[in-house]
PDB file with one MODEL, atoms N, CA, C and O in Angstrom:
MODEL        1
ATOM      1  N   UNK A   1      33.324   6.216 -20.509  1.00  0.00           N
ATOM      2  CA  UNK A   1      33.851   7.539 -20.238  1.00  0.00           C
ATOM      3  C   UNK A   1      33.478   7.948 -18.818  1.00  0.00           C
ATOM      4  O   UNK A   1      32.428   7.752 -18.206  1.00  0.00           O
ATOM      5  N   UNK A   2      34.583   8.556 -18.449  1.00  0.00           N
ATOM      6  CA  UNK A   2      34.091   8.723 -16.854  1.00  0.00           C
ATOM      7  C   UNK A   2      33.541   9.987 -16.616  1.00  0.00           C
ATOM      8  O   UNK A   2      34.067  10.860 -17.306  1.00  0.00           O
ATOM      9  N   UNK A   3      32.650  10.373 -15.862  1.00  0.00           N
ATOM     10  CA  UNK A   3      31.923  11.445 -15.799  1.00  0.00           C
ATOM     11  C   UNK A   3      32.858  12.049 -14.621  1.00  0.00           C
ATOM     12  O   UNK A   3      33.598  11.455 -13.836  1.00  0.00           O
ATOM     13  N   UNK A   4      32.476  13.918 -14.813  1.00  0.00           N
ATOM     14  CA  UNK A   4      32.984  14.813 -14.032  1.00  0.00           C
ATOM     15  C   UNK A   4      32.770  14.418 -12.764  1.00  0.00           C
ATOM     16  O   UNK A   4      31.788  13.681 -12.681  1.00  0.00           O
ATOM     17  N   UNK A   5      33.409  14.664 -11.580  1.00  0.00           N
ATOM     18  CA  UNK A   5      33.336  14.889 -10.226  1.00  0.00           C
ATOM     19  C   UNK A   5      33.039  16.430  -9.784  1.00  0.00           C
ATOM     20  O   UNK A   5      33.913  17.269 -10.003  1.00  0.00           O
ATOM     21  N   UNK A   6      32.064  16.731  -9.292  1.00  0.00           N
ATOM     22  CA  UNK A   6      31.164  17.767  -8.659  1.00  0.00           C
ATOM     23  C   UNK A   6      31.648  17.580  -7.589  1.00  0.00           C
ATOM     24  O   UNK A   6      31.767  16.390  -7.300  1.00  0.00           O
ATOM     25  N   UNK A   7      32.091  18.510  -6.637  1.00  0.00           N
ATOM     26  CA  UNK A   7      32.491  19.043  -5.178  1.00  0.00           C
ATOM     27  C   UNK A   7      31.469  20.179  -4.663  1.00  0.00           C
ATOM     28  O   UNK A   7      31.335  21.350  -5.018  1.00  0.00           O
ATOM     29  N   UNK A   8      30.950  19.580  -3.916  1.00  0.00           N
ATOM     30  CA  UNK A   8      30.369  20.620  -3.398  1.00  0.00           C
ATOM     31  C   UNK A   8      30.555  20.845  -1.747  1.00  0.00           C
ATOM     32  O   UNK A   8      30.208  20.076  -0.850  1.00  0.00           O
ATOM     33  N   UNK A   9      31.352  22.419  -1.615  1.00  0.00           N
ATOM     34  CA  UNK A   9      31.624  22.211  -0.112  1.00  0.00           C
ATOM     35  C   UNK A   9      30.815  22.784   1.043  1.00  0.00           C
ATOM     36  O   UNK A   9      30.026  23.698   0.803  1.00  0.00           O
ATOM     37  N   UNK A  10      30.955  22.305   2.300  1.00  0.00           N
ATOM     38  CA  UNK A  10      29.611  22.343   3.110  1.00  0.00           C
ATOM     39  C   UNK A  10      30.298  22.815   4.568  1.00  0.00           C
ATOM     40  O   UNK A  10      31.488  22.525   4.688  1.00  0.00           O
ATOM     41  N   UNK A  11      29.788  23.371   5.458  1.00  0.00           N
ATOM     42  CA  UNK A  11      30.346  24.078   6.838  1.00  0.00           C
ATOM     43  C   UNK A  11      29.468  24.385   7.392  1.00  0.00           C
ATOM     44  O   UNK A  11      28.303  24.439   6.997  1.00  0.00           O
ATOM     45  N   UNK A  12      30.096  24.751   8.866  1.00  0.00           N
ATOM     46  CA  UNK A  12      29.139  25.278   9.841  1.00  0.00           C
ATOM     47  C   UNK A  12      27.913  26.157   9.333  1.00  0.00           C
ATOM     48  O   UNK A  12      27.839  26.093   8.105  1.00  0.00           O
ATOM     49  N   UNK A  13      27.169  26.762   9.763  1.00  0.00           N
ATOM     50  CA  UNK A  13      25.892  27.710   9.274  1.00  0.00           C
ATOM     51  C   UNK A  13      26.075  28.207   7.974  1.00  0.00           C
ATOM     52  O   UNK A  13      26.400  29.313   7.542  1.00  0.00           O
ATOM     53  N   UNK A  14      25.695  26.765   7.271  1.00  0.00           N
ATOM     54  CA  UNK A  14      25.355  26.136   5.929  1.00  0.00           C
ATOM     55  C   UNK A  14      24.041  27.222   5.372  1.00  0.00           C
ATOM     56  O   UNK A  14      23.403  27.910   6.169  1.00  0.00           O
ATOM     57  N   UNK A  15      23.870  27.223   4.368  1.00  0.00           N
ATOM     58  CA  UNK A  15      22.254  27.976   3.635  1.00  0.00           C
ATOM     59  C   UNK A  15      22.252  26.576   3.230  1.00  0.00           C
ATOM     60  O   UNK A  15      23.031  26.017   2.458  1.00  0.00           O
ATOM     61  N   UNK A  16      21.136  26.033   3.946  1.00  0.00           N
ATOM     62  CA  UNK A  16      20.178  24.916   3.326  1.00  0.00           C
ATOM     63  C   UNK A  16      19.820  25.237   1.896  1.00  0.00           C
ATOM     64  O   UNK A  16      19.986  24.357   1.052  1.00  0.00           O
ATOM     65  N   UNK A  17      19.341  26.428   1.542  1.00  0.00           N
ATOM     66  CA  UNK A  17      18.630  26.624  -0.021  1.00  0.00           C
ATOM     67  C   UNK A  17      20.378  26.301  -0.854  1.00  0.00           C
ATOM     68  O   UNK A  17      20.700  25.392  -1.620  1.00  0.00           O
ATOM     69  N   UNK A  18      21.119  27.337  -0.362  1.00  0.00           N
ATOM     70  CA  UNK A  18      22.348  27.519  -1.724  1.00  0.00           C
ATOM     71  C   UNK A  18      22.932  25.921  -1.697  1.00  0.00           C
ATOM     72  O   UNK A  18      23.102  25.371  -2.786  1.00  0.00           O
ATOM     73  N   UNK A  19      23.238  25.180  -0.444  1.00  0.00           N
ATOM     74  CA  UNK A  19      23.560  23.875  -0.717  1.00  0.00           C
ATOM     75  C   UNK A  19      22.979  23.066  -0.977  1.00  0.00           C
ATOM     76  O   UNK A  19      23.524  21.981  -0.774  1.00  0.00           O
ATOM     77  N   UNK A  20      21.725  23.033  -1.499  1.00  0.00           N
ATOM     78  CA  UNK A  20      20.414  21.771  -2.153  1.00  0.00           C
ATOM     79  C   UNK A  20      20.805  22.305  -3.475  1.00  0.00           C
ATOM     80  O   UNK A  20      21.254  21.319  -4.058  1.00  0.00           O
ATOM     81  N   UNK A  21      20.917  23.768  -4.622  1.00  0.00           N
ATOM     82  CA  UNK A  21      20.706  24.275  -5.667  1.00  0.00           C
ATOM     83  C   UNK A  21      21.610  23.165  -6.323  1.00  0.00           C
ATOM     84  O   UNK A  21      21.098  22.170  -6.837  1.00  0.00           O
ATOM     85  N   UNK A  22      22.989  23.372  -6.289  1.00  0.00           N
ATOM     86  CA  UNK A  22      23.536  22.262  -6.900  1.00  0.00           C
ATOM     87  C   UNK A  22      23.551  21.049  -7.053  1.00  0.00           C
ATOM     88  O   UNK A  22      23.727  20.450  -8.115  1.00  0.00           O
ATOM     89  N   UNK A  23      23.274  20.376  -5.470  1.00  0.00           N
ATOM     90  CA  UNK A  23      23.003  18.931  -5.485  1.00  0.00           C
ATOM     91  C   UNK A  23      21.550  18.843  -6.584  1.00  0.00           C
ATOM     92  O   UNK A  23      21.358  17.704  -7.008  1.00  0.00           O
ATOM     93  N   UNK A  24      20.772  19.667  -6.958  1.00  0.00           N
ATOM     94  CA  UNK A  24      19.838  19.326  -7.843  1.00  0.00           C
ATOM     95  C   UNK A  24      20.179  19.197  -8.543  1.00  0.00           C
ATOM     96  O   UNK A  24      20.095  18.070  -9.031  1.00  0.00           O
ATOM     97  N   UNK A  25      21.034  20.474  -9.380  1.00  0.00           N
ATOM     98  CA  UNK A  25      21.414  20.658 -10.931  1.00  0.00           C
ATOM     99  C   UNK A  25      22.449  19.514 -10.762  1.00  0.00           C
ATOM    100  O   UNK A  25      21.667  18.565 -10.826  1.00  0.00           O
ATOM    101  N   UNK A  26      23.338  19.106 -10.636  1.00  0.00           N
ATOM    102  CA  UNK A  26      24.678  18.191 -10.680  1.00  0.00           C
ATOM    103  C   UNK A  26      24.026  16.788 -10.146  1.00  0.00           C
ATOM    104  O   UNK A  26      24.954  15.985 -10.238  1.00  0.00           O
ATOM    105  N   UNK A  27      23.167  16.274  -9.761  1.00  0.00           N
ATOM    106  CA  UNK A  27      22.281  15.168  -8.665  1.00  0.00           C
ATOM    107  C   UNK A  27      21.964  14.038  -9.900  1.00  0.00           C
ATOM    108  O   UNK A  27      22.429  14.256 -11.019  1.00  0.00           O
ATOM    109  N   UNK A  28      21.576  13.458  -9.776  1.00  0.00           N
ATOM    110  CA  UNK A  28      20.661  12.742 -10.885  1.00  0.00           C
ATOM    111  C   UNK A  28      19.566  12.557 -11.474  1.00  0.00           C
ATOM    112  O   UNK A  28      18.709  11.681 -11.361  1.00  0.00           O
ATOM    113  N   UNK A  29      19.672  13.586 -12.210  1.00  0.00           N
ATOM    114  CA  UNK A  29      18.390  14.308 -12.746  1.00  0.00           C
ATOM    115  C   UNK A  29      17.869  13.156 -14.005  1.00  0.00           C
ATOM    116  O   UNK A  29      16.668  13.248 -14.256  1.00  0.00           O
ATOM    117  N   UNK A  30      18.619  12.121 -14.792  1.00  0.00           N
ATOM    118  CA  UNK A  30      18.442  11.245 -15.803  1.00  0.00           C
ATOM    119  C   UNK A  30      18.776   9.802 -14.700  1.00  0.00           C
ATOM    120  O   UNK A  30      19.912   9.555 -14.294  1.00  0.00           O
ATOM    121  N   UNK A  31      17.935   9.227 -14.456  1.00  0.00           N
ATOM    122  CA  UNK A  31      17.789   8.215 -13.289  1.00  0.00           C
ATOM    123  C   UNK A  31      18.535   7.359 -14.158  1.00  0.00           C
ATOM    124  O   UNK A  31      19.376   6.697 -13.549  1.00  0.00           O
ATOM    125  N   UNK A  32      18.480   7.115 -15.704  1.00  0.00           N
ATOM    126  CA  UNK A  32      19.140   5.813 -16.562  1.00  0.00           C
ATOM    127  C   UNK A  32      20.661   6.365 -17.154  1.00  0.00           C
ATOM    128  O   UNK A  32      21.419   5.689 -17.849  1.00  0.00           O
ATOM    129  N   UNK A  33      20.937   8.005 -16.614  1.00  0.00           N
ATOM    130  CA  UNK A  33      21.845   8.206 -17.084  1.00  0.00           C
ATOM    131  C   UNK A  33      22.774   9.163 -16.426  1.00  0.00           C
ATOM    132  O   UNK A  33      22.586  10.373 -16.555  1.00  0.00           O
ATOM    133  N   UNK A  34      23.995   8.585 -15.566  1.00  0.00           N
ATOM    134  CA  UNK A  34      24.933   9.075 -15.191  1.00  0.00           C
ATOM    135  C   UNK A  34      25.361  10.604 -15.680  1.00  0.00           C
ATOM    136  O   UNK A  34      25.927  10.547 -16.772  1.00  0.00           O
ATOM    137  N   UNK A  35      25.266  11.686 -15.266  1.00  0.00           N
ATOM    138  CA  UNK A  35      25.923  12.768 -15.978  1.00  0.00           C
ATOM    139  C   UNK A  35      27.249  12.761 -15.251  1.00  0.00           C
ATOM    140  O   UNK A  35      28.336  12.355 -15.662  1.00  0.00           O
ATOM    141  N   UNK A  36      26.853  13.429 -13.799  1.00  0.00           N
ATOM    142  CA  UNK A  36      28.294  14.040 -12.746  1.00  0.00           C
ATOM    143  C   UNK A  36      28.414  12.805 -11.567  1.00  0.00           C
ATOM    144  O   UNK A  36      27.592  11.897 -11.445  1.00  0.00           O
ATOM    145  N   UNK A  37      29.063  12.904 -11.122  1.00  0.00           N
ATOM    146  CA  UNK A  37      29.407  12.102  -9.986  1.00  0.00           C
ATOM    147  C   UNK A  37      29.161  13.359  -8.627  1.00  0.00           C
ATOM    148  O   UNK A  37      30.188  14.031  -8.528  1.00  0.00           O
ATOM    149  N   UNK A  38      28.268  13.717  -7.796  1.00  0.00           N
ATOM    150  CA  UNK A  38      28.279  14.790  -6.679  1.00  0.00           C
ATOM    151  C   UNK A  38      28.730  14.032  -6.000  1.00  0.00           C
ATOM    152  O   UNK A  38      28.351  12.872  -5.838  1.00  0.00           O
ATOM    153  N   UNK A  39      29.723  14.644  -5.437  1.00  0.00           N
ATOM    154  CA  UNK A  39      29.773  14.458  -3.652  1.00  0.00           C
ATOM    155  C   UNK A  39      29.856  15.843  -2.935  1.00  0.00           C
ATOM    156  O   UNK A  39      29.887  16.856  -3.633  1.00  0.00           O
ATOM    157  N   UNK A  40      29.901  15.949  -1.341  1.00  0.00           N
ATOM    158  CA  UNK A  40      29.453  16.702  -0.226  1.00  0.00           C
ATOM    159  C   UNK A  40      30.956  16.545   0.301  1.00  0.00           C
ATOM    160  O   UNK A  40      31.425  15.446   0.593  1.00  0.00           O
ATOM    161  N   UNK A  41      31.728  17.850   0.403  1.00  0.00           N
ATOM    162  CA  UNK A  41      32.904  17.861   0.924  1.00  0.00           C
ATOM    163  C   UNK A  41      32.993  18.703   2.476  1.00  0.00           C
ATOM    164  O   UNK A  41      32.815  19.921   2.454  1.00  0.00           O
ATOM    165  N   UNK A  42      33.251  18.065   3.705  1.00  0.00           N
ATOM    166  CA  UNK A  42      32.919  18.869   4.743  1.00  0.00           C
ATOM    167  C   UNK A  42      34.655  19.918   5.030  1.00  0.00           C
ATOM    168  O   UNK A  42      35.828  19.550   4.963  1.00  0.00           O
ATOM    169  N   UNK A  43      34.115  21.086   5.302  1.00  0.00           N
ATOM    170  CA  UNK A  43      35.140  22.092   5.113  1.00  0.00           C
ATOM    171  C   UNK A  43      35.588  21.655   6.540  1.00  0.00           C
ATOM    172  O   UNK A  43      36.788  21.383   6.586  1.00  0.00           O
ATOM    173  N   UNK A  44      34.783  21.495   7.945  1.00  0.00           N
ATOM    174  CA  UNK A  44      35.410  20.958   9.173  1.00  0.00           C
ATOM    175  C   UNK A  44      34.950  19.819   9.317  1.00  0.00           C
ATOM    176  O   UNK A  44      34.278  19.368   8.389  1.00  0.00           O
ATOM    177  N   UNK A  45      35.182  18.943  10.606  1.00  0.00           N
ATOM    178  CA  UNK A  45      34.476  17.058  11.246  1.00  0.00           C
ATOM    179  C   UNK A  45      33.490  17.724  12.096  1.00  0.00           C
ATOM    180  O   UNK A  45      33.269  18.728  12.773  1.00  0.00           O
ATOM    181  N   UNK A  46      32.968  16.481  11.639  1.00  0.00           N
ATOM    182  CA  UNK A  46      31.956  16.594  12.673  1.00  0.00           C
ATOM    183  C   UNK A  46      30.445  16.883  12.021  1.00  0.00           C
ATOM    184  O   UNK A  46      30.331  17.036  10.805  1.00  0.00           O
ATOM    185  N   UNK A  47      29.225  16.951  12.970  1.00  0.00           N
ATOM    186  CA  UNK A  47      28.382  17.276  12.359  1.00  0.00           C
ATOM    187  C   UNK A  47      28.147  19.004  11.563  1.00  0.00           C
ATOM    188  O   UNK A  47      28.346  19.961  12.311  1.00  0.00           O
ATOM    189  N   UNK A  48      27.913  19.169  10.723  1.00  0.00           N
ATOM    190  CA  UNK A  48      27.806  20.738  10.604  1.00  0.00           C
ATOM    191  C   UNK A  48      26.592  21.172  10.453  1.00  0.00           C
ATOM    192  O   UNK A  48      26.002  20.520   9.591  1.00  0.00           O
ATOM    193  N   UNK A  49      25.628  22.441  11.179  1.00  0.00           N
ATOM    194  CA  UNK A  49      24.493  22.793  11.328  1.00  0.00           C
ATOM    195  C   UNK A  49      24.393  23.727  10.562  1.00  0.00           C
ATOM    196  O   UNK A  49      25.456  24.300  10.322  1.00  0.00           O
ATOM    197  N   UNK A  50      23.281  24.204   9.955  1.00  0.00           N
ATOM    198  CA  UNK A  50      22.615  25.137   9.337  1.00  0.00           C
ATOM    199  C   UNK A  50      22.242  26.063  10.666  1.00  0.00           C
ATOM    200  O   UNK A  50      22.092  25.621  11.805  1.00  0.00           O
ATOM    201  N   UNK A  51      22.119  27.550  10.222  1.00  0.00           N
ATOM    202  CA  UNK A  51      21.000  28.180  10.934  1.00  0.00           C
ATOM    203  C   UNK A  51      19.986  27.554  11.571  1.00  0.00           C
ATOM    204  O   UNK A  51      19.867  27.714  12.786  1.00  0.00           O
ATOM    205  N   UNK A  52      19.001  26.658  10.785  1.00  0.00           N
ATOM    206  CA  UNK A  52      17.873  26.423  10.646  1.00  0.00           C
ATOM    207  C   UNK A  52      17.762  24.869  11.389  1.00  0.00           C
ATOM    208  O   UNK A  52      16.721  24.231  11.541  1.00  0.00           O
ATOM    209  N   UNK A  53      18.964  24.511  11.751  1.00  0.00           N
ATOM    210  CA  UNK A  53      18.879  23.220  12.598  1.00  0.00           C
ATOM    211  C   UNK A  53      19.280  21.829  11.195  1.00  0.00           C
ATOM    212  O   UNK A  53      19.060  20.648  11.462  1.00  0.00           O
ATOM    213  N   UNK A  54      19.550  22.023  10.541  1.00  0.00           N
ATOM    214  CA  UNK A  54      19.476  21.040   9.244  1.00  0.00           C
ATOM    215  C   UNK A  54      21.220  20.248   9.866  1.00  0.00           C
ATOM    216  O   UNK A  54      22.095  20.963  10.352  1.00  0.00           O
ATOM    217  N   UNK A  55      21.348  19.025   9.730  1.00  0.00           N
ATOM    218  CA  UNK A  55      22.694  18.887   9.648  1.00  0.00           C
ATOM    219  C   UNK A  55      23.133  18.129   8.699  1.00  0.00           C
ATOM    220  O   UNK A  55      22.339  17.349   8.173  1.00  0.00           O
ATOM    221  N   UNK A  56      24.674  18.190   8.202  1.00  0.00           N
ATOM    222  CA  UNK A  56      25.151  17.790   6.982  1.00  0.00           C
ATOM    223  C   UNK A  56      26.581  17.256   7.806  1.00  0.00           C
ATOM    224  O   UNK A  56      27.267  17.946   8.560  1.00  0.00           O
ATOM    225  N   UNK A  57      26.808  15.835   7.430  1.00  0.00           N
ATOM    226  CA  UNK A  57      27.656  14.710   8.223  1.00  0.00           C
ATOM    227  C   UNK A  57      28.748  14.407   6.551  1.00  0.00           C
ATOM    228  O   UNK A  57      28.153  13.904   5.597  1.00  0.00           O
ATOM    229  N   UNK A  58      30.160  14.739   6.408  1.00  0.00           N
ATOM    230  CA  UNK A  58      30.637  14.019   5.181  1.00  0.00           C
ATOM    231  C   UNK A  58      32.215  13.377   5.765  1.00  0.00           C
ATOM    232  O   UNK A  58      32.981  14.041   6.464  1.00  0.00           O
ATOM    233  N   UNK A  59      32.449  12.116   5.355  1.00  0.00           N
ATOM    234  CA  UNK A  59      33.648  12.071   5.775  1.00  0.00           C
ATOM    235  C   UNK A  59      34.861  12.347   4.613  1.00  0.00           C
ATOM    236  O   UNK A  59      36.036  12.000   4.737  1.00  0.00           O
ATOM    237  N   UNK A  60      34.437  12.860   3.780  1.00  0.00           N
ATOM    238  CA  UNK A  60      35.456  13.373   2.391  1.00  0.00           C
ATOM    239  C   UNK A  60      35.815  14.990   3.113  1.00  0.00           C
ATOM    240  O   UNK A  60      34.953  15.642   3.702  1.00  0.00           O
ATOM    241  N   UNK A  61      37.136  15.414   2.940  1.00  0.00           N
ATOM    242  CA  UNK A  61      37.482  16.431   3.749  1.00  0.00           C
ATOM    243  C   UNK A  61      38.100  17.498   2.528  1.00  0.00           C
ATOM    244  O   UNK A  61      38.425  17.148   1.394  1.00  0.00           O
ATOM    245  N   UNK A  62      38.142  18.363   2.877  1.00  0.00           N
ATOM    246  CA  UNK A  62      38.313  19.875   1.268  1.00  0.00           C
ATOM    247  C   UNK A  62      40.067  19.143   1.176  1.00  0.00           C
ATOM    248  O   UNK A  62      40.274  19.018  -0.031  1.00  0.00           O
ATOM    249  N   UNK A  63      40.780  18.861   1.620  1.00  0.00           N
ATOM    250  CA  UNK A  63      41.933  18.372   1.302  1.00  0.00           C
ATOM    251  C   UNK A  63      41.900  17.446   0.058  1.00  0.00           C
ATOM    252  O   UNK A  63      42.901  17.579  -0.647  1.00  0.00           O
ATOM    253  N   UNK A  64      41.207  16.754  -0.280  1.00  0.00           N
ATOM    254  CA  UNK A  64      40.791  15.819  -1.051  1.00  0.00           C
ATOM    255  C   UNK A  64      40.303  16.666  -2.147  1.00  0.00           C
ATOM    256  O   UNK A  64      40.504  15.910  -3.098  1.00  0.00           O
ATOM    257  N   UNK A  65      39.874  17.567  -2.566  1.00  0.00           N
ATOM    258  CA  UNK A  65      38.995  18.545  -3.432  1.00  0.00           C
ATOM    259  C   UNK A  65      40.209  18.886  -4.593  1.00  0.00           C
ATOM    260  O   UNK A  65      39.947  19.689  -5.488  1.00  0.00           O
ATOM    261  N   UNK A  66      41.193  18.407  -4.544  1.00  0.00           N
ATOM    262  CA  UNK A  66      41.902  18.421  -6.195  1.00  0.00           C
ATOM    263  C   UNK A  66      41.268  16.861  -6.882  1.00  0.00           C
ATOM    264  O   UNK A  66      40.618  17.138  -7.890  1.00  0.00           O
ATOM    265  N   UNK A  67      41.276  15.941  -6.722  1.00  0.00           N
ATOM    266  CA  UNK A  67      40.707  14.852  -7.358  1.00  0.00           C
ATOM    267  C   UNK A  67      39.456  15.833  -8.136  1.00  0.00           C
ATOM    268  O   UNK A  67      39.499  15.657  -9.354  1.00  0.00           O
ATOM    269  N   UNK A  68      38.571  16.630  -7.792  1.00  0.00           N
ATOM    270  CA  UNK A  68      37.357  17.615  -8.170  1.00  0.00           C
ATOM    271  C   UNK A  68      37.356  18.172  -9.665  1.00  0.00           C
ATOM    272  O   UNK A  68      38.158  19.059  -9.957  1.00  0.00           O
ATOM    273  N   UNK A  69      36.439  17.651 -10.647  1.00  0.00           N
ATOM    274  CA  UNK A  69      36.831  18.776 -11.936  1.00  0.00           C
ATOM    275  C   UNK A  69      35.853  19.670 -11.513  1.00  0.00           C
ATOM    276  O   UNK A  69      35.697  20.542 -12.368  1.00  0.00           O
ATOM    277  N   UNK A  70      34.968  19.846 -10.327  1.00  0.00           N
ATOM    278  CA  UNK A  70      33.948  21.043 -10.663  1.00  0.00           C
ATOM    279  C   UNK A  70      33.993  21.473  -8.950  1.00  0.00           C
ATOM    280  O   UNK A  70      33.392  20.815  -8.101  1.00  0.00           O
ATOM    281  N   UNK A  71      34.540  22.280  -8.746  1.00  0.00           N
ATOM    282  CA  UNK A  71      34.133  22.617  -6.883  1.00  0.00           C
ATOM    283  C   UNK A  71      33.291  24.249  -6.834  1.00  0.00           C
ATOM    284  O   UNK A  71      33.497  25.379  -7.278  1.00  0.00           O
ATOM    285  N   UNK A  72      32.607  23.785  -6.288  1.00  0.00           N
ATOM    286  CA  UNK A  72      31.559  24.773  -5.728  1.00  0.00           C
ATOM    287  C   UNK A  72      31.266  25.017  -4.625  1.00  0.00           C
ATOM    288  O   UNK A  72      30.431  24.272  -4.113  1.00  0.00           O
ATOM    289  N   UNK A  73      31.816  26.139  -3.816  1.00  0.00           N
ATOM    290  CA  UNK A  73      31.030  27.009  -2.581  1.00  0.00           C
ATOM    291  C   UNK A  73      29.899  27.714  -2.946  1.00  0.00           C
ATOM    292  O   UNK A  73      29.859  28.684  -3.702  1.00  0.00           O
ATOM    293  N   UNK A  74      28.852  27.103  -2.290  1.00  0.00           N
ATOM    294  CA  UNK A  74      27.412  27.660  -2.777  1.00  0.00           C
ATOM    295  C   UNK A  74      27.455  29.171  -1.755  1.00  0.00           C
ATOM    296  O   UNK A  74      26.951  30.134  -2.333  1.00  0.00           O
ATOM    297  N   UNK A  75      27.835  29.375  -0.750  1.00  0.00           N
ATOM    298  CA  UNK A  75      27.727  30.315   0.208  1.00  0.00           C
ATOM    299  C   UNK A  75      28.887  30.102   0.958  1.00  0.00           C
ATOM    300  O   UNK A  75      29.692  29.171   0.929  1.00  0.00           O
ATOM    301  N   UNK A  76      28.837  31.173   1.671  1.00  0.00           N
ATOM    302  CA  UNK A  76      29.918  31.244   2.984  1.00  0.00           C
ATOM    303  C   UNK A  76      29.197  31.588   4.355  1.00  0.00           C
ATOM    304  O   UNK A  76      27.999  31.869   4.326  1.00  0.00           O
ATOM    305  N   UNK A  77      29.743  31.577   5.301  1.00  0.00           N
ATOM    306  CA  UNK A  77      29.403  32.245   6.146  1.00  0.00           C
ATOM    307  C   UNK A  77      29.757  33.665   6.893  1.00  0.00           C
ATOM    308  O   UNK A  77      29.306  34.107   7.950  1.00  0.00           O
ATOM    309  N   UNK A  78      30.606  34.164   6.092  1.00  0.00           N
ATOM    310  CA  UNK A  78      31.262  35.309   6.484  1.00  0.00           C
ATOM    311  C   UNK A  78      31.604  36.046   5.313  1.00  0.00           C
ATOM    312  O   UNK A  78      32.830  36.101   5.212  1.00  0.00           O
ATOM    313  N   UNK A  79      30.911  36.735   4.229  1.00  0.00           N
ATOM    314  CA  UNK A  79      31.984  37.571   3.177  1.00  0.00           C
ATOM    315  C   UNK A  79      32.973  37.991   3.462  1.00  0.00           C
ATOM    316  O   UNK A  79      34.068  37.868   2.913  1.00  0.00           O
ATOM    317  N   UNK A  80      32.632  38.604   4.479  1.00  0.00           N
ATOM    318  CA  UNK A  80      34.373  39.403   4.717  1.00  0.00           C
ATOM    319  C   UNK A  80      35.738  38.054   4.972  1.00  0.00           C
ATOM    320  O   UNK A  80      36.911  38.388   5.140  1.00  0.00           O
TER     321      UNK A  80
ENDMDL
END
């Protein structure tokens, strides 16, 4: 049985905390047992920085994010 695909999408001045929360919960928490499949979807190319200097590199692009049964924006950078 094939396990869910987890999307999780990632951008310029990223929250390091809100984009680690999921990669935990969805990550591989049962080392002998597959739950989700995560991947890291970059919203632009290129490297993308956190505030805090952290960078997050993906070559899977949000275009691709229907293949996804689970997509998650942990944060934004702009509410408005």
């Amino acid at each position: 049985m094939a396990v869910p695909l987890v999307a999780v999408v990632a951008f310029n001045h990223f929250s390091p905390f809100h984009s680690s929360v999921p990669c935990i919960i969805f990550g591989d928490l049962l080392h002998d047992q597959k739950l989700f499949e995560l991947k890291i979807y970059a919203e632009e190319s290129g490297p993308l920085l956190s505030n805090e200097g952290l960078s997050v590199q993906s070559s899977l692009s949000v275009e691709e994010l229907a293949r996804a049964d689970i997509i998650i924006v942990p944060s934004w950078r702009d509410p408005a």
